[in-house]
N, C-alpha and C positions, 0 to 999 in steps of 0.2 A: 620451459616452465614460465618463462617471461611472459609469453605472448600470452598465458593461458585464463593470466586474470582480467587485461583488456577484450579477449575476446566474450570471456562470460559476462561482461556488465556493460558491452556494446550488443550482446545478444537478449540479456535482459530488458535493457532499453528499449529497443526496437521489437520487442514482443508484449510490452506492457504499453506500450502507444494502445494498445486496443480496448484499455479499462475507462479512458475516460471521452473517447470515441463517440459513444451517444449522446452523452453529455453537451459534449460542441456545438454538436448541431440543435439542438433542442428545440431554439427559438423557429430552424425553419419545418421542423416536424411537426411543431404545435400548432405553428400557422397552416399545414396544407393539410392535419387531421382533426384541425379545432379541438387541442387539448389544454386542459388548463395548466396552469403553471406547478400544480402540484405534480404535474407528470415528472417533473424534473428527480423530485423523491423517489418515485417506482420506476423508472428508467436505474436508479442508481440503485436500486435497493434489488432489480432483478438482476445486476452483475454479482453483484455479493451473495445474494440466495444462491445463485451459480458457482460460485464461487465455495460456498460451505460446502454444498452438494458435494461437490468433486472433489474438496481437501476431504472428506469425510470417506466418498469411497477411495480414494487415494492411499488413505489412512487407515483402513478398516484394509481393504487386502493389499498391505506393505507392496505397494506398488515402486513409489522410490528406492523401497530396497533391492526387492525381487527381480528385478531389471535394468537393464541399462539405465543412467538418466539420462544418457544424452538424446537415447531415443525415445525414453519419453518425453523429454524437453519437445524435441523434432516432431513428434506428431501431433502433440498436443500446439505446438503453435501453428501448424497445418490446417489443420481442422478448427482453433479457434478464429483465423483471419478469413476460413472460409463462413463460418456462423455470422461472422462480424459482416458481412460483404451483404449476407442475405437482408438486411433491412433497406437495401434500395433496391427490394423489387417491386415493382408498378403494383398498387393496391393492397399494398400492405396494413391490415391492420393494426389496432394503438395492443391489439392484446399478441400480435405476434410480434410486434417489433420486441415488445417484453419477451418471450418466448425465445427469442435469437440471443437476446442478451443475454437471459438466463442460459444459455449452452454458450455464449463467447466464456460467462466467468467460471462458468463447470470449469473448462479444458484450460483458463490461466491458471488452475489447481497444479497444473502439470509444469508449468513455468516460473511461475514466484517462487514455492517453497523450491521447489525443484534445483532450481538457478542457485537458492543457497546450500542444498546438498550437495551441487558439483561443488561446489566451493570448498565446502566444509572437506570434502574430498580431495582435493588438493593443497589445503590452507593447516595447517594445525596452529605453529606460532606465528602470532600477526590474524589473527581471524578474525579480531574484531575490522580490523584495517582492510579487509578484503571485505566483510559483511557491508561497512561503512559504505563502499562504492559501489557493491551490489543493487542493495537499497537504496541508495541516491539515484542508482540508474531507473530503478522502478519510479521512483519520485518524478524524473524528468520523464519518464516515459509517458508516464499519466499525465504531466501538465502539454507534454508535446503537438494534442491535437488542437488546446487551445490556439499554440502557435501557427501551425498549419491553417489554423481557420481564418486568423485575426491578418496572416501575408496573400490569403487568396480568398478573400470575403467577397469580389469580386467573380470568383468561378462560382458554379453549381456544388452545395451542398455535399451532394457525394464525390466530389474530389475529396475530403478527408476520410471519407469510408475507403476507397480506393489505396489513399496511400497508407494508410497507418495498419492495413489487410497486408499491403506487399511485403512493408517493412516489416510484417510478423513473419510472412515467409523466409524472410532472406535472412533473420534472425537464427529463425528454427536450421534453415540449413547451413550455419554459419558453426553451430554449436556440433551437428552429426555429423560434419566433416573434419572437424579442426581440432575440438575436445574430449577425446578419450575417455574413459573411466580414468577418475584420481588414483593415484598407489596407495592412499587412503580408503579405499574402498570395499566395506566389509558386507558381501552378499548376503543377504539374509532368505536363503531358501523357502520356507515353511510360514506357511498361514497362521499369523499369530495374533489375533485378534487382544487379547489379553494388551498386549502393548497397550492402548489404548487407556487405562485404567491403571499399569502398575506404573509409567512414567509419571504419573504424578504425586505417588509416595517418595520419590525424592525430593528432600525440601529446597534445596538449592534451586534445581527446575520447577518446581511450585511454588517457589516466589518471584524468578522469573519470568515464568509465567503470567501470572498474577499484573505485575507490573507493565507485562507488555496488553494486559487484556482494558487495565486502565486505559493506558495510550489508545489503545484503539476505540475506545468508548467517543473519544473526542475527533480522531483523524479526520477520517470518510467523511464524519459530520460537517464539519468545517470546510474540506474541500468540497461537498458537495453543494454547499451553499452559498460557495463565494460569490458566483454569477450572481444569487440573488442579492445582496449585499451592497453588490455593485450597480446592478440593475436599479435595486432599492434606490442608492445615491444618486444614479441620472437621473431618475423620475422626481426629485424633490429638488434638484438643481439646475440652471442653467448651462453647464458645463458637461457637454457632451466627452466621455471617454472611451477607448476602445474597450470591450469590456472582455474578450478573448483573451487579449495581450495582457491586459492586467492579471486576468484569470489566471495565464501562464507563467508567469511573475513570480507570484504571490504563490505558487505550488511549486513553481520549480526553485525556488530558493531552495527550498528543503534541501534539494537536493546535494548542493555545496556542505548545508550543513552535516548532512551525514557521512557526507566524504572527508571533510574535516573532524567528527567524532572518531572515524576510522581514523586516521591519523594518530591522534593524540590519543590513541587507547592504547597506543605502543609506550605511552607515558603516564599516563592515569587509568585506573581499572575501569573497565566497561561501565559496571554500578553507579558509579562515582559521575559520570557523563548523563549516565540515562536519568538518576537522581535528580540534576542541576538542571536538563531539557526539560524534565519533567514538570519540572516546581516553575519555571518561566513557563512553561504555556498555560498551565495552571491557572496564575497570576494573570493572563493575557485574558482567560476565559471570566474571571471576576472582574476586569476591567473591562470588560466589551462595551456595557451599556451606557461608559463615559466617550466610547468612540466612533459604534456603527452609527449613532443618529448625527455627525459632525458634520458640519457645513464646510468646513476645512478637508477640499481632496487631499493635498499634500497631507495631514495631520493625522487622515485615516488610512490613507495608502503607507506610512510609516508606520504606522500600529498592523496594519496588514501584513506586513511585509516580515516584520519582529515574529510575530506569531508563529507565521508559514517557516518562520526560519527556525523556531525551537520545537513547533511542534514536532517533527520528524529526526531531531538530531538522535532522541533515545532509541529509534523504531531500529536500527541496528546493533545499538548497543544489548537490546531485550531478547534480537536473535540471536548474537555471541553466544550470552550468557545462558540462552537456552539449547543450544547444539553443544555447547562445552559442559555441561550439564546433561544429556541423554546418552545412554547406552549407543555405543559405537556402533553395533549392527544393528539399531535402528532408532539412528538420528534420523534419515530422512522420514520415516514415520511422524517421528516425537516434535518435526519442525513442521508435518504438514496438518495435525493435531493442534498444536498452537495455533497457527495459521485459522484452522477451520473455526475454529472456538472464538478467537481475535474477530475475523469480517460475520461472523455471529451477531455477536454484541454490534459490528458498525449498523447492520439492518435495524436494531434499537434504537439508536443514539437518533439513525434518520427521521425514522416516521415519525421519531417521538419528535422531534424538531418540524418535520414535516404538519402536523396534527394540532404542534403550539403554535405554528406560526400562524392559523385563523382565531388564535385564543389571544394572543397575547401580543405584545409591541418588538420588532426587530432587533430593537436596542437590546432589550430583555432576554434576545429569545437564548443566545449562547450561554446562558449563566447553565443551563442546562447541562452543556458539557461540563463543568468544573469537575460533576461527579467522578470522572474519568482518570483524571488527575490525581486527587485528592485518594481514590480505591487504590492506586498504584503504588504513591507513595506511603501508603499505611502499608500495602502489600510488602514492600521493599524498607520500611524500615523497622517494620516487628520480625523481621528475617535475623536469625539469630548467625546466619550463616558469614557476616561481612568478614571479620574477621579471617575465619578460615580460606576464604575464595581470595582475599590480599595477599595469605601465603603461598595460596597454589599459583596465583596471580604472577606474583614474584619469581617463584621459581621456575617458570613455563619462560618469563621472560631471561633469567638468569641463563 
């Protein structure tokens, strides 16, 4: 049972290198397909449409439950590193490079929520502790192509499509050989579409919900924009940065943070975590336009740095409290439901971002996230539910 939680959030890891993959490379697709820099928005915004797609049929026929995960996890990362590979084919165009990505995020449908229903499968007390590192791991996964890019900026571009494709492979077969179905694991036979619609009459999971739908209002946003940000600050300074490695920095922080929210949730309730993450990135999002415009690198890569660090602590906390909260044979439904609903909303927060940034000043443009924030924590504190979920809390830990 030791090995079982290292092996899923090194398998997470190395499966979710493939989400921010296009991303990386961007500067040299743009240059060899002359796209403009708004591509950088639809590049990311067709992983998430892919992405919805797939949590949705995932979710609609109880795929998580109805089957193995582990070989769903295995084929779905099979087939997403093969979708992912396809964009360095010679003559590629800017509307099929879209088209691959849109099927690389379909098939992570099968991977993210996936990866937290093994878990949830073998985790009951301490889940928030297992979620925490889950999540972390999908956090460094997604900033990991930055790093690949910014140590080998010197090879050909598709050296990062190449290895962050393998590492999906050897993830997938890491998971079909080594982790079993959990002894937690309750098969849900029958096509039950209804799931869909009655897991949100319960209020506990409907303001979990709710809370995790804020947080994502702002995530993707923010990650997807950092490059520009950065970019933005080389071009108004003399002070040339790597802007990969910062990229990777500044996203894979998160990722401590959430492994550290798992931790301490063995000590403070999930709420109480996701609450506190919440209300600082919040605050980070009202304070942007004192910080993106700054002539001071150190002064904005430390406001960077703060932000990438809270924005992500509650995104496991939002999972716990939503698997510990759905019907036992079909939690992995109810998480890939949240899930779809969640990078929904990221496709909003983008374009909308995407659309303000020729309207409006850089400085300015993050205020836009606040809303994200601010929906969550009304979500999570008109929840009549804290009280009770302290007691079940307690005794689960008892």
């Amino acid at each position: 049972m030791r090995r079982i939680l290292p092996l899923i959030v090194l398998s997470q890891f190395l499966c979710t290198s493939l989400w921010f993959a296009g991303n990386t490379v961007i500067p040299e697709l743009a240059s060899a397909l002359h796209l403009p820099l708004a591509f950088l928005g639809n590049l990311t915004s067709a992983v998430q449409f892919g992405f919805i797609a797939g949590t949705l049929v995932f979710a609609i026929l109880t795929i998580a439950d109805k089957f193995s995960p582990s070989k769903v996890f295995f084929f779905s990362s099979i087939i997403a590193g093969i979708l992912n590979l396809a964009i360095v084919l010679d003559g590629i165009s800017s509307f099929q490079i879209l088209l691959f990505r849109f099927g690389t995020g379909f098939f992570l449908a099968g991977i993210y929520p996936v990866g937290m229903k093994i878990a949830s499968d073998y985790f009951d007390k301490g889940l928030g502790k297992s979620l925490g590192f889950l999540v972390g791991a999908l956090v460094l996964g997604t900033a990991f192509p930055h790093l690949v890019r910014s140590l080998t900026d010197q090879l050909p571009w598709e050296f990062v499509i190449y290895a962050t494709s393998v590492l999906a492979f050897v993830g997938g077969l890491l998971i079909v050989f080594l982790v079993p179905n959990g002894p937690l694991r309750k098969s849900s036979q029958e096509f039950n579409p209804s799931v869909f619609i009655k897991v949100f009459q319960i209020k506990k999971f409907k303001a979990a919900a709710f809370g995790y739908f804020g947080h994502m209002w702002e995530l993707y946003a923010f990650w997807a924009f950092i490059p520009v940000i950065l970019m933005n600050f080389q071009s108004n300074n003399p002070i040339q940065i790597n802007v990969p490695f910062w990229s990777f920095l500044i996203i894979g922080i998160g990722g401590i943070s959430c492994s550290l929210g798992g931790l301490v949730s063995n000590l403070i309730p999930p709420k109480r975590i996701a609450i506190l993450a919440l209300s600082i990135s919040g605050i980070c999002c009202l304070l942007s336009p004192f910080f993106i415009g700054q002539k001071s690198f150190v002064l904005l890569m430390s406001f960077l740095l703060i932000w990438g660090f809270a924005i992500t602590a509650d995104s496991p906390m939002f999972s716990t409290l939503v698997a510990q909260n759905a019907p036992e044979q079909s939690r992995g439904t109810s998480l890939t439901i949240v899930n779809c609903i969640g990078f929904g909303i990221t496709i909003l927060s983008i374009q909308l971002l995407n659309f303000a940034m020729l309207k409006i000043s850089l400085s300015y443009l993050f205020l836009i996230l606040s809303a994200g924030p601010l929906f969550g924590l009304y979500a999570m504190y008109t929840s009549r539910e804290d009280k009770a979920y302290s007691n079940t809390f307690q005794k689960k830990e008892i």
